[in-house]
C-alpha positions in Angstrom: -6.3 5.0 18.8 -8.7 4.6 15.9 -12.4 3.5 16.4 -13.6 0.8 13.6 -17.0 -0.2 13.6 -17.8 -4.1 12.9 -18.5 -2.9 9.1 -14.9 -1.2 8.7 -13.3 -4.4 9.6 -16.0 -6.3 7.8 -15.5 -4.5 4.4 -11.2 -4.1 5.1 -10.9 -8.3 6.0 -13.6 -9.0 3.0 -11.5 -6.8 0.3 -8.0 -8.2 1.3 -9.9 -11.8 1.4 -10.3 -11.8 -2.2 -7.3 -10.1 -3.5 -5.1 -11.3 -6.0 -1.6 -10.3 -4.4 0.4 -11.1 -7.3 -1.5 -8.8 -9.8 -2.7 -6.1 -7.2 0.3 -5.5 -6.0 2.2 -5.2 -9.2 -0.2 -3.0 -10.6 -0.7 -0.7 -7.6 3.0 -0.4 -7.2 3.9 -0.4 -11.0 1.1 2.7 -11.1 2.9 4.4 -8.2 6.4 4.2 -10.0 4.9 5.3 -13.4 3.0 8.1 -12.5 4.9 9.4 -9.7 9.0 8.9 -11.5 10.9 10.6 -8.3 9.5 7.7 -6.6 11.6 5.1 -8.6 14.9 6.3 -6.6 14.1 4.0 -4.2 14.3 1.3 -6.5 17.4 1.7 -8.2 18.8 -2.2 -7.4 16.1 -3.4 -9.1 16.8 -3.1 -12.8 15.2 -1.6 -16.0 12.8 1.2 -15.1 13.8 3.2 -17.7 9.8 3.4 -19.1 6.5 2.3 -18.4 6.6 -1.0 -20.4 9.8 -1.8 -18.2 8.1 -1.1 -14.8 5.4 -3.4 -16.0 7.1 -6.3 -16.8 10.0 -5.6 -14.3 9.6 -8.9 -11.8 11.2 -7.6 -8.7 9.2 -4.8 -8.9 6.0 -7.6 -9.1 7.3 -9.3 -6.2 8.1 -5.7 -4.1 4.3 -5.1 -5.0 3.2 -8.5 -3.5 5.7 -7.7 -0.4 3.6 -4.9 -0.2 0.3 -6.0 0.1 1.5 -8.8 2.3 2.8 -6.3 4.5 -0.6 -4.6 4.9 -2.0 -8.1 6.1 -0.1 -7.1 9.0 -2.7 -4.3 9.4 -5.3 -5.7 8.9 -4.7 -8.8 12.0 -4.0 -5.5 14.0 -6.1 -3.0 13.1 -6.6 -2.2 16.8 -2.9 -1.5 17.4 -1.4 -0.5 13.9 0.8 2.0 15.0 3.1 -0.7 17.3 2.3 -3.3 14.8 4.2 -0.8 11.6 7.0 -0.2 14.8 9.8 -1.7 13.0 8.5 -1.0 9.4 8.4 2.8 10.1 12.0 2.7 11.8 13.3 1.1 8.3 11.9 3.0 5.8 13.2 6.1 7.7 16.4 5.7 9.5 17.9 3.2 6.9 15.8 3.6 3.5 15.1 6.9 3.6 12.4 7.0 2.1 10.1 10.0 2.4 7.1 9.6 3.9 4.9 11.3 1.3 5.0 8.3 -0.9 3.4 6.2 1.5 0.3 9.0 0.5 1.0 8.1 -3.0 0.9 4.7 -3.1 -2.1 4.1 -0.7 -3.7 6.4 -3.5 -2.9 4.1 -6.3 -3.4 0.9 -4.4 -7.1 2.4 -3.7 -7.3 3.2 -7.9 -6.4 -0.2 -8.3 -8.6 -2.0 -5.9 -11.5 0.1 -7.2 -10.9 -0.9 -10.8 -11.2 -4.5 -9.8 -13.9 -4.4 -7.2 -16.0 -2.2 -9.9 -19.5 -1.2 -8.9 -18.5 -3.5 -5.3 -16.1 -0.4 -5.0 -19.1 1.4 -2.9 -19.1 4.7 -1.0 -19.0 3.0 2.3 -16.3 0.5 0.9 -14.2 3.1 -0.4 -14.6 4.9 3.1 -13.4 2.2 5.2 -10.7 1.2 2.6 -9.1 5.2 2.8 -9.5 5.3 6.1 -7.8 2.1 6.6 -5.1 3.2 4.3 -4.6 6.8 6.1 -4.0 4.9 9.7 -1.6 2.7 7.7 0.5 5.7 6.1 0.0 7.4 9.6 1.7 4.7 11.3 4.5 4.3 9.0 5.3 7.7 8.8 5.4 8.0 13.0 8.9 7.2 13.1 9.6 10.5 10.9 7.6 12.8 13.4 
């Protein structure tokens, strides 16, 4: 069980409280699928992703980006029990998406360049320490089903 002091959940609530889904998400995710290509196998029903420019302006790959960060809301009203509350996530991406569990890594890193770019000088050392520890429970608890 992780321990979060009344900042932690202060800094995580405050960060999601002012996100703009619709562009963080795309961007975090459209980062992910750029950077890392292997990762774009997993997306394969959803079009053109043939380059950069078509990852950007692909709009299922937008709304999988704002599925995304709606799905980490899910942490964040249960950061005292995130493990149960990614149960049925965790179960899916393994057993019937396949996906493998290192990406999860990869896009919390990207999600956490992409918040920083927009938070700026906000993005502090304490922020950023709450927001990558958050994120680490997060892939921790998606990945459980794989262990």
């Amino acid at each position: 069980m992780v321990e979060w002091s009344e900042q932690e959940r202060s800094i995580i609530t405050g960060i999601f409280a002012n996100l703009d889904y619709e562009e963080i998400g795309a961007k975090a995710l459209c980062r992910c699928l750029i950077v890392y290509p292997w990762t774009q196998r997993y997306f394969g029903s959803f079009g053109n992703l043939y380059n950069a420019d078509a990852i950007k302006t692909n709009p299922n790959i937008a709304a999988h980006g704002v599925k995304i960060l709606h799905g980490l809301d899910r942490a964040v009203k249960n950061m005292d029990n995130i493990k149960a509350a990614y149960a049925e996530l965790s179960v899916l991406h393994s057993e019937k998406l396949h996906v493998d569990p290192d990406n999860f890594k990869l896009l919390a890193d990207c999600l956490t360049i992409v918040v920083a770019a927009k938070l700026g000088s906000s993005f502090t050392a304490d922020t950023q320490a709450a927001w990558q520890k958050f994120l680490a429970v997060v892939v921790s608890a998606l990945g459980r089903q794989y262990h």
